[in-house]
N, C-alpha and C positions, 0 to 999 in steps of 0.2 A: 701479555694479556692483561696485565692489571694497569698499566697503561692504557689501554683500551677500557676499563672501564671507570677506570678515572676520568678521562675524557668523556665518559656518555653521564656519570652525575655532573660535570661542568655544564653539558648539552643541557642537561633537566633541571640542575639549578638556575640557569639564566631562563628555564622557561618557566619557572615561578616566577619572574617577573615580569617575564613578558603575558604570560598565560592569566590574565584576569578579567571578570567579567565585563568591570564595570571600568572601560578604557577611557582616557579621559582626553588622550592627545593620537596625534601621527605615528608621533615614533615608536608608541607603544605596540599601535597597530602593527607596525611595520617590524617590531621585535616580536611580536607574535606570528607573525606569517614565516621568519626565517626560524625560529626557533621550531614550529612546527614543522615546516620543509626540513630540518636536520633531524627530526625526530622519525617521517616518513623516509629517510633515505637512511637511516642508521638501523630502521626494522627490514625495509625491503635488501637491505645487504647483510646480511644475520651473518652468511657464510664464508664471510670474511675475518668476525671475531668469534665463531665459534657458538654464538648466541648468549654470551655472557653478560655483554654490552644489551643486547635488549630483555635480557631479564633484569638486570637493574635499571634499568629505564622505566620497566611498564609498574616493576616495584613502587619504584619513588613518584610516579603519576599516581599511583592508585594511594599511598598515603600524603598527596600532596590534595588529590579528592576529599579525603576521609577529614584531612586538616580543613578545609575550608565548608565543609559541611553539603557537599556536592550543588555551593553556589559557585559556578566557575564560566567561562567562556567553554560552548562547545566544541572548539578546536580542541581544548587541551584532554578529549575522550575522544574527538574524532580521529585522532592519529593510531586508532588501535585496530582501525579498518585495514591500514597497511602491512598489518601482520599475516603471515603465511605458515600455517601449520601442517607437517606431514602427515597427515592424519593415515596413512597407510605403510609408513615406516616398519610396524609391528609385523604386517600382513606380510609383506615384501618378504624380510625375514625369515620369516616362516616357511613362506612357500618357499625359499633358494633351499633352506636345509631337507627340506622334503624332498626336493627335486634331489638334490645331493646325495640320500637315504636312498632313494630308487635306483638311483644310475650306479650304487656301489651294489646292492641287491641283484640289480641285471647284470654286471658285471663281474660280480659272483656266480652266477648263475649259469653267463657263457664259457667262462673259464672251467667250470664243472663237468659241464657239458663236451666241450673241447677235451679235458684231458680225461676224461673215458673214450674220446675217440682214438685215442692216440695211440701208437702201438709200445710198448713195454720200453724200448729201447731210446723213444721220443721225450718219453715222461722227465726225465732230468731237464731237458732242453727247459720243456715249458715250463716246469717249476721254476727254475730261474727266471724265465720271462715274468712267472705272475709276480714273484717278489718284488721284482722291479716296478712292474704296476704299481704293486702296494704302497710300494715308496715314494713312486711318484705323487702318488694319491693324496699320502699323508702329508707329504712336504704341501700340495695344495691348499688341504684343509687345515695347516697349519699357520701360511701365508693368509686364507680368509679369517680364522680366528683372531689374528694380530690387529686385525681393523673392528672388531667388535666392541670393545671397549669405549672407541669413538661413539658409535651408532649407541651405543647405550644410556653414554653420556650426552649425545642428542637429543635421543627420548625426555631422558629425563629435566635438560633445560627446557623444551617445550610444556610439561606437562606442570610446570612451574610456571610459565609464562603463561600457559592458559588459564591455569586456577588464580593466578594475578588477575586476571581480564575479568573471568569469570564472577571473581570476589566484588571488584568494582563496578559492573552492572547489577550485580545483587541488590550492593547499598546501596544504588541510584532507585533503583524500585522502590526499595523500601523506606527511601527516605522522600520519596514523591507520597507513597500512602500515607504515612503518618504527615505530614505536612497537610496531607488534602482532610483525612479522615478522624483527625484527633478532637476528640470533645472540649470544646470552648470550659464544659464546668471543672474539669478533671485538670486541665493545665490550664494555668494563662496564659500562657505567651499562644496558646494554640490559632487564635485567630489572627494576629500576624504572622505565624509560619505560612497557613493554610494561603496569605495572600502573596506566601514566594513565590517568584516563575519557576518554572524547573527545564533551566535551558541544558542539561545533561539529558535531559528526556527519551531528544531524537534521537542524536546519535547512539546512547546506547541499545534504544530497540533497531534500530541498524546493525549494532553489531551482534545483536541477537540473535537477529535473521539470517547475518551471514554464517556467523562459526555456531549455531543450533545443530549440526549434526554430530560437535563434538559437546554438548550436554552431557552431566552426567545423568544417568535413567534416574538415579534415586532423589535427584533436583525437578526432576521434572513438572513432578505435582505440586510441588510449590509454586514453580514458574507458571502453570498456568490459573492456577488460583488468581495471583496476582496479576495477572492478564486481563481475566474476568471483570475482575471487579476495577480496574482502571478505565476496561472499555466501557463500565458501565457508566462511569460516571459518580456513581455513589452506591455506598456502602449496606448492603442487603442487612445486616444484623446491625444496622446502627439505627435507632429509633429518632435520632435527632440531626438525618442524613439534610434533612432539609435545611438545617441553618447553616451545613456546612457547603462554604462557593465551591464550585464545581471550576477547579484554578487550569484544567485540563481540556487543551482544543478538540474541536471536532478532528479537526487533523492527526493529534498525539491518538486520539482515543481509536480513530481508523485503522491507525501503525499497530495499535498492539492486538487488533484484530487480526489481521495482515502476520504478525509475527508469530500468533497462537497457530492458524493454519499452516504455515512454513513449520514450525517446529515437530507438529505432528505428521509434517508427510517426510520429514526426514527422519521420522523413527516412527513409521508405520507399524513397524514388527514390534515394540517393545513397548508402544504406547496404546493404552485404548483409553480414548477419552471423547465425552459429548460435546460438538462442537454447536447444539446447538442455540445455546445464549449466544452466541459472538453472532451466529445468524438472528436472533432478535433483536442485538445490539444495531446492527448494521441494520435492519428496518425502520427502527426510529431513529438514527443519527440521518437517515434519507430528508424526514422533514424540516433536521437542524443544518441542512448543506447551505451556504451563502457565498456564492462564486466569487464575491472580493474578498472574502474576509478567510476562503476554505482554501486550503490547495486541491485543484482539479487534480491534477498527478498522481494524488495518494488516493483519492477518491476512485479514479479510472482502475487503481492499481488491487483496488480492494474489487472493484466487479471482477476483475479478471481472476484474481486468486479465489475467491469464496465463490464465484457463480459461475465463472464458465468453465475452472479448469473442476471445479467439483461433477463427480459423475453422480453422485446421489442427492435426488433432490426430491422429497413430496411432494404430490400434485399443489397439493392447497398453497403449500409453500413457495413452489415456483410462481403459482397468480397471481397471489400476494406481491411478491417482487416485481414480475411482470407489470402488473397495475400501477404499482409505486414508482416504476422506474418512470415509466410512460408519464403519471402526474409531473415527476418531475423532471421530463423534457419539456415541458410545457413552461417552467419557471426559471429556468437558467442559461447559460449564453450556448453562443454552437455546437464548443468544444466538448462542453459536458454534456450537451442532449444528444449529439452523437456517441459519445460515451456510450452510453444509458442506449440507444435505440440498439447498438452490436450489439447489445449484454441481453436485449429481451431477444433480439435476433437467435443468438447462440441456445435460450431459454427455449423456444419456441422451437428450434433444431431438435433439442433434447428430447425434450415432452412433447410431442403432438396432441394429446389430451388436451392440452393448454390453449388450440388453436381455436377450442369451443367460445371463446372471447373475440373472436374475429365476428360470433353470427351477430344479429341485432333482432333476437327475442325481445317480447316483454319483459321479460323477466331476468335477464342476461342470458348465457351461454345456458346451452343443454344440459349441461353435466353441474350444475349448483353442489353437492356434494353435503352433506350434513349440515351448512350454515344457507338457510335458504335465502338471508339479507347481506350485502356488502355492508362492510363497517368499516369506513376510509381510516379512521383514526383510532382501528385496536391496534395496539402494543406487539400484539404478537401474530407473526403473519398465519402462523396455523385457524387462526382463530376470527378472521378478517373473512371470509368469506367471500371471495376476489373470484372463485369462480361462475359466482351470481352475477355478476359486472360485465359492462362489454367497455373495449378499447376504443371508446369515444375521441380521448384525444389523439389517436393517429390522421383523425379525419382533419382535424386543427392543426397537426405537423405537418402533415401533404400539402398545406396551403404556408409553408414557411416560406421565409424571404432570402434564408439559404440553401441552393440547389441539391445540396449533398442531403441535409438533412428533409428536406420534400421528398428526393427521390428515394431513400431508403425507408419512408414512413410508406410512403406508397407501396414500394415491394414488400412490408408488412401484412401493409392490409390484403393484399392480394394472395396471399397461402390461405390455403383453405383446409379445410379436416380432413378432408380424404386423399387428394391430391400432395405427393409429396415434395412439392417444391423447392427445393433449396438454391436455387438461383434469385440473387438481387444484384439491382444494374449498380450499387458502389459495394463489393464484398472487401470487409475491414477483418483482418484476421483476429485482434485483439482489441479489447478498450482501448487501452494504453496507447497504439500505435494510432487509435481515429481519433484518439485527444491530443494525441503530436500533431498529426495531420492536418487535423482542423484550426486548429491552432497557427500550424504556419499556414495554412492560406489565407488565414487574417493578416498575419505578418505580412507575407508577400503580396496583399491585394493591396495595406497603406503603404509599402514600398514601392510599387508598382505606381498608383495615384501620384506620390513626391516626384518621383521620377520621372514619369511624363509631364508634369509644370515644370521641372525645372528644363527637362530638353527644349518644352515652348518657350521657355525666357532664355535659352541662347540660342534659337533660332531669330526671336523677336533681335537680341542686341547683335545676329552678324546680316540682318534686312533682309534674311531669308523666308520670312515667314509669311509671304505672298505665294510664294512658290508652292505646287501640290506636293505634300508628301509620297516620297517613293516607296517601294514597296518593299517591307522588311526594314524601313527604317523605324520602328517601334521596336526597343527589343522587348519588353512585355506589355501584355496589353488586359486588362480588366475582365475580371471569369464573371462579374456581375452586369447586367442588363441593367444601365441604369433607368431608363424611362418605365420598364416593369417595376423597378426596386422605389422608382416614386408612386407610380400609382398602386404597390400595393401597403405603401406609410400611408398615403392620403385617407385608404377606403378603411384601413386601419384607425386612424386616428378620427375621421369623420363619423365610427362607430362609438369610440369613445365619449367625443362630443355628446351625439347622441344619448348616450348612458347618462352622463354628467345632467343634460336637459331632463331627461326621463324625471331624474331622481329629484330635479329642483322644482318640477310640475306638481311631481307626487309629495312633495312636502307641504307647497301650497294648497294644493286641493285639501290634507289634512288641517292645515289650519283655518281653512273656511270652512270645511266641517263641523270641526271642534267648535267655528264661533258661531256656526247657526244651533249648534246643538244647547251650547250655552243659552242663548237668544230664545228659546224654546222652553227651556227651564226658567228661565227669566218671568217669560209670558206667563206660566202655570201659575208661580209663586204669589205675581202681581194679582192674576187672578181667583185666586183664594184668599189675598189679603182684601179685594177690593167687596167681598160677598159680606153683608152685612151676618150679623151675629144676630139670631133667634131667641 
């Protein structure tokens, strides 16, 4: 065994050297991919050395962190995704001795029963039977007590290795706040820290999410404190939050929305906490989404967690959403405005209330509710008053130029208040799966495109390309209509034109205004200077 873990700090020394952020060659790369692969196949085989080998492993990872100041390549904390805790060890346990307790109780109890049936001259017989029972018994529970020591000393290398894990997404939190959050007058060095990356970011709220149901409770309010105020971006009790850069993605700030909700539904019983700033958070990160620059994935991943798998939602709060989401199908690419259309979809399921945005009053919907005015740009959706609003841009998605996202803005608009509709011609279970989807059929529509040119250039070079094509010789063929997909750019872009002209008329007619008006002035002055003096 100490062989075995000799050999796992050889494994973790050489991935100090392979494990660093800032790589500068091949082979480093290529010493960090196998150093990591030995690090995941020496955690997924635990039961082999008894777990001894990966508690000194995640040891010397976590002060090989602490030494570098959690600047490091994110492989060298993604390898702790590979870990596998029994988290029900204890339980198991427990229940076998219980069952054990019972079955020697009833079996006490039959034999009780049995030798008052007996008659006077039997009773020796059975005595002897039961002693031998007894002994049977004991020899049992004394063959299972022999293995208990193992199982104890199992628990207790886990519960090591997790407080290792544990320790080392701590400091990565913390050393992201005070890096983003530390006052420039109070330290110097604060505005160089504030502009580190913090590429340990991801993967630890990764593994936050996954091993969050083995938290300790009395951690918890910390953890989500810190949550809080990451997703928000900047720091509520810091008076000089402004000059400090906000070093953290829309992306990192989504995950730790996404993590706060995961955390609390795996300790529903033991946690009561208000989740809803991370729902405000998640309102205005809506207007800072940028489809090249954001991951859709995590974005998809947050409607699905925070809005459809949530049963509790306030009216005002779901419109809000509702309205937001819909603007912003309006400004981003397929994958994500399909996104966005399931997530108002699932909204609109929930709440029927909410369908009062479907009507086209003056005024919006029927049900306006305490805010009698929409306010596109409050902060907080309770307070935005989106039940005043109607769903104007569904009428603008029904006229898209991809068929998925038309035909499902259309079955939108077609539910109505009373009528309980829940039938649409594309039904998408989740975000996340119509942002796959969407997704590859762009993939597959420009692979589809290459590959039909390339089968016309070896038809062209074997002189077959006179010949009519047979039938079924395409193996795929284009889900886009292209002579629609032209003439709806043209009527598109000839609107634009349009706009562009508008704007260039309406500037000139201002400037011929302005110089008659001047010219007018002109004329008055001359003619007050030209009146003789009395």
């Amino acid at each position: 065994m100490a062989g075995m873990v000799e050999e796992a700090e050889t494994v973790v020394t050489t991935l100090e050297e392979g494990l660093r952020f800032s790589v500068s060659s091949a082979a480093k790369m290529a010493m960090r991919k196998i150093c990591c692969s030995t690090i995941k196949s020496l955690f997924t085989n635990e039961g082999k050395h008894g777990g001894e080998a990966t508690l000194e492993a995640v040891r010397l990872i976590a002060d090989y962190v602490k030494a570098h100041n959690c600047q490091l390549h994110p492989d060298s904390v993604e390898v702790f995704l590979s870990l596998a805790f029994d988290e029900d060890l204890g339980k198991a346990e427990k229940k076998v001795e219980d069952q054990k307790f019972k079955n020697k109780k009833s079996k006490k109890r039959k034999n009780f029963e049995a030798s008052n049936q007996f008659p006077e001259n039997d009773r020796k017989k059975s005595r002897q039977e039961s002693i031998s029972k007894t002994r049977e018994e004991v020899e049992a529970d004394y063959k299972a007590a022999s293995f208990t020591p193992d199982v104890m000393e199992s628990r207790q290398m886990q519960s090591e290795t997790l407080s290792a894990v544990f320790e080392t997404y701590f400091r990565i939190l913390k050393h992201t706040m005070q890096s983003i959050f530390a006052r420039p007058e109070t330290n110097p060095g604060a505005l160089s820290a504030a502009m580190e990356s913090h590429p340990l970011l991801g993967p630890c709220l990764k593994g936050l999410a996954k091993f969050s149901h083995l938290i300790d409770i009395d951690f918890m309010g910390d953890l989500m404190n810190h949550l809080k105020i990451l997703a928000s971006g900047s720091s509520s009790s810091d008076s000089t939050s402004e000059k400090c850069p906000k070093c953290l993605t829309m992306s990192e700030r989504l995950q730790c929305c996404i993590v706060a909700f995961k955390v609390m539904r795996n300790n529903l019983d033991a946690l009561n906490v208000d989740l809803q700033d991370f729902f405000v958070h998640l309102y205005n990160l809506l207007l800072e989404y940028r489809p090249g620059r954001d991951q859709g994935e995590v974005l998809a991943e947050a409607f699905k967690i925070m809005l459809c798998d949530d049963k509790q939602h306030d009216m005002q709060k779901t419109a809000a959403f509702i309205k937001r989401l819909a603007t912003l199908s309006l400004c981003v690419g397929s994958a994500d405005s399909m996104a966005a259309l399931v997530t108002v979809k699932h909204l609109f399921q929930k709440n029927v209330k909410c369908r009062n945005l479907l009507e086209n009053d003056i005024g919006g919907g029927s049900v306006s509710g305490t805010i009698p005015k929409y306010q596109p740009y409050s902060t907080d959706p309770n307070l935005s008053g989106a039940l005043a609003s109607v769903l104007w841009e569904l009428n603008l998605l029904s006229k898209h130029y991809h068929p998925a996202i038309s035909a499902m803005a259309s079955g939108i608009s077609s539910m109505s208040n009373t009528a309980n509709n829940q039938v649409f011609l594309l039904s998408k279970s989740s975000p996340q799966q119509a942002f796959k989807e969407t997704s590859l059929d762009q993939e597959l529509c420009f692979t589809q495109n290459s590959s039909i040119k390339l089968n016309n250039k070896k038809r062209r070079t074997n002189g077959s390309a006179t010949s009519p094509p047979s039938i079924g010789s395409t193996i795929v063929t284009s889900s886009f209509n292209e002579d629609e997909l032209r003439r709806k750019l043209s009527s598109h872009f000839m609107l634009l034109h349009d706009i562009k002209e508008n704007e260039r008329l309406r500037s000139e007619l201002d400037r011929t205004a302005l110089s008659l008006q001047l010219y007018e002035q002109y004329k008055k002055q001359k003619k007050q200077r030209s009146k003789p003096s009395r």
